[in-house]
Each structure stands twice: as structure tokens, then as C-alpha cells.
C-alpha positions, 0 to 999 in steps of 0.5 A, spaced: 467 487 586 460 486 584 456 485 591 453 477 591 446 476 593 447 473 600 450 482 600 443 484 597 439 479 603 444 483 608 443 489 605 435 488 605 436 486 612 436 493 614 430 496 616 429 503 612 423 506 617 428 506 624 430 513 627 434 517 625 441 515 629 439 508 628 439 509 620 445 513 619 449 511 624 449 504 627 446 501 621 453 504 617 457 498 621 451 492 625 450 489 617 458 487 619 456 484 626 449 481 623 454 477 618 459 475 623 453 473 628 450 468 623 457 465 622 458 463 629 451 461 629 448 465 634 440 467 634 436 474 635 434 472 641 441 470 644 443 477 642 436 480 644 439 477 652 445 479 650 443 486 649 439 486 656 445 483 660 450 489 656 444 494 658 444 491 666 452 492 666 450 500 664 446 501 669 451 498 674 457 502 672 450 509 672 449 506 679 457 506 681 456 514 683 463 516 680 465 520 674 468 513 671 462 509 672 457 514 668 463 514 662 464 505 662 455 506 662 454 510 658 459 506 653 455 500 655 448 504 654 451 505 646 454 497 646 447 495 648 444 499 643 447 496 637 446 489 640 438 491 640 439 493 632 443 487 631 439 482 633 433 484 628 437 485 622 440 478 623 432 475 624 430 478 617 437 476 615 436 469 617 429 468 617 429 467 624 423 472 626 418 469 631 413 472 636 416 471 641 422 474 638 418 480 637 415 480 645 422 479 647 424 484 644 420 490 645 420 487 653 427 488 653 428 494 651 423 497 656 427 493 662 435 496 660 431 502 659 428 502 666 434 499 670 438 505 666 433 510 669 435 506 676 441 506 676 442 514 674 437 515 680 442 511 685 449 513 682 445 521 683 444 519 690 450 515 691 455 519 688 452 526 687 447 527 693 442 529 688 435 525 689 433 524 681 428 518 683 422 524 682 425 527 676 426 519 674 418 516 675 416 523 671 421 521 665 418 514 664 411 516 665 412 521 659 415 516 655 410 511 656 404 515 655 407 517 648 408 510 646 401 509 648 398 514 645 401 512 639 399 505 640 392 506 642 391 510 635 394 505 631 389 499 634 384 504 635 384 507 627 386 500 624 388 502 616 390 509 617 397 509 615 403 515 613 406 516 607 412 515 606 416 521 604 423 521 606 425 528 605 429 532 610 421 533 614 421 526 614 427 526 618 426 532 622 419 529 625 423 522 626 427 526 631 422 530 635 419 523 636 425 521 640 426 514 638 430 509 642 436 510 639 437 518 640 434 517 647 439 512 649 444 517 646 442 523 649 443 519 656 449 517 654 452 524 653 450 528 658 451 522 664 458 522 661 458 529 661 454 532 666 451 529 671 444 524 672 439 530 673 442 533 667 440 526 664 432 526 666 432 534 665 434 533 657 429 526 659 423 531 660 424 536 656 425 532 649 419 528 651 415 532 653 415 535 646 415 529 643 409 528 647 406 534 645 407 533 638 405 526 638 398 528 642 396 534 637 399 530 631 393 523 632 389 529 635 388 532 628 389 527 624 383 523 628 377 529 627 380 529 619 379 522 618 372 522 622 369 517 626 374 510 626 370 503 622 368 500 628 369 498 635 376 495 637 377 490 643 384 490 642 383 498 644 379 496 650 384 491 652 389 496 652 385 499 658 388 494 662 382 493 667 383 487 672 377 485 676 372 490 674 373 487 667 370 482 669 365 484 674 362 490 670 363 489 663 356 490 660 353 492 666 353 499 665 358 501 659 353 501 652 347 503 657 350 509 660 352 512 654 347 516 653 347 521 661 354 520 660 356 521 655 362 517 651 368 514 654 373 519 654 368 524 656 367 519 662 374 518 665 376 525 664 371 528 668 374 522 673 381 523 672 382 531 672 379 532 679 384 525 682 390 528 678 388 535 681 387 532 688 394 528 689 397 535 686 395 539 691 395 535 697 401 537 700 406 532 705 403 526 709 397 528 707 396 520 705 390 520 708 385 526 706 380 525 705 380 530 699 385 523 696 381 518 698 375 522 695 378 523 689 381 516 688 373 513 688 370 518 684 376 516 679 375 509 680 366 509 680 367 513 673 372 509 670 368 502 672 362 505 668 365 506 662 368 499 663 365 495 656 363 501 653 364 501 645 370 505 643 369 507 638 369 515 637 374 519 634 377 520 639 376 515 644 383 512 643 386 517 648 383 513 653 387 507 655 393 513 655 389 517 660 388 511 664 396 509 665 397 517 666 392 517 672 395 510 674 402 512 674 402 519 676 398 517 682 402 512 684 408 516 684 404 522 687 403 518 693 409 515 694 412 523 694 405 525 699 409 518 704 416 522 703 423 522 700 425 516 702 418 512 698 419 515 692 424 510 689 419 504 691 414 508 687 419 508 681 419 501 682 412 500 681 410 505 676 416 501 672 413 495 673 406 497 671 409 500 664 412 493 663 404 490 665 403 495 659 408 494 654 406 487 654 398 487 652 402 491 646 406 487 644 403 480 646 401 478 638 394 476 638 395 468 637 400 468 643 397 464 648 392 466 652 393 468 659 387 470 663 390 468 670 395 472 669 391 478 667 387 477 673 393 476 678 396 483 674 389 486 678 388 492 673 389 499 673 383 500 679 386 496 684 393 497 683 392 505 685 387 502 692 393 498 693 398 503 693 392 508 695 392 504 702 399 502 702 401 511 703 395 511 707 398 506 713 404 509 712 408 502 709 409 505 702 416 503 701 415 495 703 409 495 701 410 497 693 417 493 693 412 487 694 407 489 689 412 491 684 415 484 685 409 480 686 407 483 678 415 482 676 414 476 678 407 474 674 410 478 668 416 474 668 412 467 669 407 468 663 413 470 659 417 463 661 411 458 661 406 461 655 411 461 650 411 453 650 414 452 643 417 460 641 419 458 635 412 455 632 410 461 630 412 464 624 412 473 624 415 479 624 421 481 629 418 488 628 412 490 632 407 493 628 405 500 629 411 502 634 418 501 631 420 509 630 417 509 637 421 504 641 
């Protein structure tokens, strides 16, 4: 039968720069789904939701703590999966693409990814009397930080594109990354399989590679191409300062340049000597003054290269090096209180990824949210909240709230800045970031 032209736009629908897995497995069967989906009427975005419920329900079945609970989880981890292809094939089948179908998205993959590290860590503790919750921050502190390198380089170095070459390198290269489809499939086998440590180990070491490979790659290819065009504010925002943004921008940033060196300069002779500091304190020892000492010296170095132009050849590692020393410090802090705090430590460096995820992914004609931006605090005072809460010994509670309060600002903007998400026509893709979700 001669394929018709409602097949052709269907086969067009498929996106032919996805991961390896989404590419020549799932996409073998969604277009099927994608047809049937547009027939009954439904939208991308009831099937992006319907996604997230699907990966809530894995995450539930990870946190049953039983054998039968890891297989229906890792079914529906793979179930969700499918959903999250289908939901922008359909869009670019139905032409019902829009910003906030692309903000909703990408957030949503982020939080069934997250509440399915959650759920792995508890059923670990519930079924397995294994606490993973350590093994569960790093993971997603690995993946996160790979993304935001990826991120910062493309907003940081507008114009530079890779060609396009669709050999076996080029296939290879897409798996080492460890796009979202191979990282939810190696979930699903080994909690089927083994058990949820097994899951983050195999987490941990495919990430660390794929870290280290996308690390040396934008590294390289920065000082071959040389300086960048000019400054970027999107790379400043990426930041994410809070107060110190607006207290100190321009203050010191263009006039300090020259003792102390560039940006990145300046806040890696900051965050070595914090990172170095919370991985050398023991237990219960929130309140040494090495920590505290280290934590100012972070802050005051970080603050001075607040407005400062970036725009050397490397200057887009310096958004990621700030969500490192955030997040590692934050979950440090929660092991330095005890075992117990490590989890509300999880939740709080979920929390502050998704605050992450959500400057990259809100397009520039979204809305403007600077109460938002300003309630989310920044990366420097969210680390002295966490900071203080370790040193009064109330981290579990008082993490809790913090990551709920900032839950429940990200939901908010989500909810009410989008006052007509359809309005704005655009790309389901988010540029610079699709094999990297």
C-alpha cells in the first residue's frame, strides 16, 4: 500500500536526533500510539501528565521494598518512558507545540526521574535494610551537573553546532552520554533484576563517565574555537544568584577582574578549599569552624564575581561549578548531622536541581518571574540555610520545610505565570538539550 500523506507527516513526527534506545526501539511502536492518541482527541500535555502519573506509580511500586514491587516499577518506569516520546511526536504530528508544552515537559521528566530515585532509596531501606539515600544525592547530582554543563556551553557558545553524522561513532557517542531512555532502561533491569544499590552503582558509574566525556569534549572544543562572541546573560542567569544578584551586581564583577582574575578563576579558588572542607569533616562536626570558614570563603569569592562578564573560553563551566558546590554541600551537610538527615538532604538537592532545570527550560518570552526568583534565594543563601539548619542540629525538619517551601514556589510559577500556554507557538524540543534529557 502506497503510504498517504497523513503517513508521511506521521513519520516526520519522529524526532531523528533522540537516544539510541528511543530511536530504534520505542520509536519502532509510539507513531502507532501517537495515531491513535490524536484520534480520541487527547493533547501533548495530557499525555506528558499522564506520563508523570504513570512514573509516580513506578516510583510507588520501587518503594514497596519487595521483589514484585521493583518488577511492576520497573514495567512502569518503561511504560512512562514511552508516554514521554509520545507526547512530542503527537505535538509535532498535531502541530500542538508550545512553550509550556516544552517547560512542562522537560520539568516532568526531571521529577518521575527524581521520585524514582526516591522510591528506590526507600524500598532499598524498607525491603533490603540497605540505606542508598548517599548513593541516590550523588547520582542525581552527577546527572544534573552533566546536563548543566551541556547547558551552560550551548547558551554560553550561541552558534556552535556538531555535525551531523550518523555512523556507528555517532551512535556510540549518544550512549556514552546516557540519554534518558538508556538511563531509565538501566533502572529498570537492574532493580528488576538485582536490587536498588546495584541500580544507583551502575547510576554512578555510567554517569560519571558520561560526566567525564562531556567535561573533556566542551573543554576541548572551547579552546579550539577560542574566545566566545561576547557575553551571554542567559549564562549569568544560570547562575541562579538570588539576593546577591541584586545586591551586588556591578559592585564588584567588571571592577575586580583584574586582581582577581576571570570568574571561573574566581569561584574555583572558592569552591575547592568548601569542597575540600565538607569532605574532610568528619560526623557531628556541623559546626567546625573549618566549614563555616570554608562556606564564607565560598560565599565572599562567589559574590565577587557576581556581574561579571562571561565571557572567556571557558567561563560556561562556571554555572556548573556553582550547582556542584551547592548541591554536594548540601547533601554533605545532611550526612555531617547523621544517617537519618540524608534523605531530607535528597529532597532539597532534588528541589534545588528542579529550581535549575526550570531557568533552562523557561523560554525567554515566558513570563517574567522575579518574585519567584527572589523567594527561590539563590545558590548562596540556600547553602547558609542548610548551613545553619546542620549547625542547630534540626536538619531533617528543617530541610523538609526548605525543600517544600521551594516545591511549592516552583509549582506556583509553573501554575499561574503560564496564564494562556497555548499562546505561544514553538518547539516541544528544548534546544541544545534533547539527547541530553
Amino acid at each position: 500500500m502506497r503510504p498517504t500523506a497523513d503517513d508521511a507527516r506521521l513519520a516526520a513526527a519522529v524526532k531523528t536526533d533522540d537516544g539510541f534506545f528511543a530511536t530504534f526501539f520505542v520509536a519502532s511502536y509510539s507513531p502507532r500510539l501517537v495515531r491513535l492518541a490524536a484520534r480520541i482527541g487527547l493533547t501533548p500535555n495530557q499525555i506528558t501528565g499522564a506520563s508523570l502519573v504513570v512514573g509516580l506509580g513506578a516510583a510507588a511500586g520501587f518503594a514497596a521494598g519487595s521483589r514484585a514491587g521493583l518488577i511492576a516499577g520497573a514495567l512502569l518506569l518503561q511504560a512512562s518512558f514511552t508516554l514521554d516520546v509520545v507526547d512530542g511526536q503527537l505535538a509535532r504530528y498535531t502541530g500542538a507545540m508550545s512553550e509550556f508544552g516544552a517547560w512542562f515537559d522537560g520539568m516532568v521528566d526531571r521529577a518521575k526521574e527524581y521520585a524514582a530515585y526516591a522510591g528506590l532509596a526507600i524500598g532499598s531501606s524498607r525491603g533490603f535494610h540497605h540505606d542508598v539515600w548517599a548513593l541516590a544525592g550523588t547520582a542525581l547530582i552527577i546527572q544534573t551537573s552533566r546536563h548543566y554543563i551541556d547547558f551552560s556551553y550551548a547558551v554560553g557558545r550561541p552558534g556552535v553546532r556538531r555535525t551531523d553524522r550518523r555512523g556507528a561513532g555517532y551512535w556510540v557517542r549518544r550512549v556514552i552520554v546516557l540519554p534518558i531512555g538508556e538511563r531509565l532502561l538501566v533502572m529498570s533491569i537492574t532493580a528488576a533484576v538485582f536490587r536498588p544499590e546495584v541500580t544507583f552503582v551502575a547510576l554512578l558509574a555510567w554517569g560519571g563517565l558520561a560526566t567525564a566525556y562531556t567535561l573533556a569534549g566542551r573543554v576541548r572544543r572551547a579552546l579550539a574555537e577560542g574566545p566566545p562572541p561576547g557575553a551571554s546573560p542567559t549564562l549569568a542567569a544560570y547562575r541562579d544568584d538570588g539576593l546577591a544578584r541584586r545586591l551586588m551586581a556591578g559592585q564588584f564583577g567588571a571592577r575586580s577582574a583584574w586582581w582577581l582574575g576571570p570568574p571561573l578563576i574566581r569561584v574555583a579558588a572558592a569552591t575547592v578549599p568548601w569542597l575540600l572542607a565538607i569532605g574532610l569533616i568528619g560526623r557531628h562536626d556541623g559546626r567546625s569552624w573549618a566549614v563555616g570558614a570554608a562556606l564564607a570563603w565560598l560565599i565572599g569569592w562567589g559574590l565577587l564575581s557576581v556581574g561579571a562578564r562571561l565571557s572567556a573560553r571557558l567561563d560556561f563551566l562556571l554555572p556548573p561549578l556553582l550547582l556542584v558546590a551547592e548541591t554536594v554541600g548540601i547533601l554533605r551537610l545532611a550526612a555531617i548531622a547523621g544517617d537519618h538527615d540524608i534523605a531530607a538532604g535528597f529532597a532539597i538537592v532534588a528541589v534545588v536541581a528542579m529550581r535549575r532545570y526550570d531557568l533552562v527550560y523557561r523560554p525567554a518570552s515566558a513570563p517574567p518571574r522575579d518574585l519567584v526568583d527572589l523567594l527561590t534565594a539563590g545558590w548562596e543563601v540556600r547553602l547558609v540555610a542548610v548551613y545553619l539548619l546542620s549547625a542547630t542540629s534540626t536538619v531533617m525538619p528543617g530541610d523538609y520545610a526548605l525543600a517544600g517551601m521551594l516545591a511549592a514556589l516552583l509549582a506556583a510559577a509553573g501554575t499561574v505565570a503560564w496564564k494562556d500556554p497555548l499562546s505561544r507557538r514553538g518547539t516541544r524540543d528544548r534546544a541544545g538539550a534533547e539527547e541530553l534529557s
